[in-house]
Every structure is written in structure tokens, then in C-alpha cells.
C-alpha positions in Angstrom: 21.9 3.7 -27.9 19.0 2.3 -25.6 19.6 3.7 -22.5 16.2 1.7 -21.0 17.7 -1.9 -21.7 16.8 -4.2 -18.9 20.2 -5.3 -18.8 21.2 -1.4 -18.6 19.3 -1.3 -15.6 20.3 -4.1 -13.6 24.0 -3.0 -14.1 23.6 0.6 -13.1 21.2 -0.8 -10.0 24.1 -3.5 -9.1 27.0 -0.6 -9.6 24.8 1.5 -7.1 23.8 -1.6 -4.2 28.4 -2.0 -4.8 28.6 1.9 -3.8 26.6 1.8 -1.3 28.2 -1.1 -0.1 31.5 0.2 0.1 30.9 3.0 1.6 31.1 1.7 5.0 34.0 0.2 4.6 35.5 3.0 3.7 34.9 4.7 7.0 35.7 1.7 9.2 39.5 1.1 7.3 39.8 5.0 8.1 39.2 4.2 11.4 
């Protein structure tokens, strides 16, 4: 399995940008 596949690496960088993303919304529907 080739962990270092540009298209590997796009989708964990686009899962992360989606996280971090989220986040904030988390915290302003606790609000």
C-alpha cells in the first residue's frame, strides 16, 4: 500500500482543512 500517493495526500490534507473547519462550529451550536 503506497501510503505517499499524491492523491493520498490531498485527501488526508482536505479531511484535516474539513476538521478544522468544523471545529468552530461546533462551539458556536453549543452556544
Amino acid at each position: 500500500m503506497e501510503m505517499y500517493s499524491p492523491i493520498w495526500n490531498v485527501a488526508h490534507v482536505l479531511a484535516l482543512m474539513l476538521l478544522l473547519l468544523h471545529i468552530p462550529y461546533y462551539f458556536v451550536l453549543k452556544d
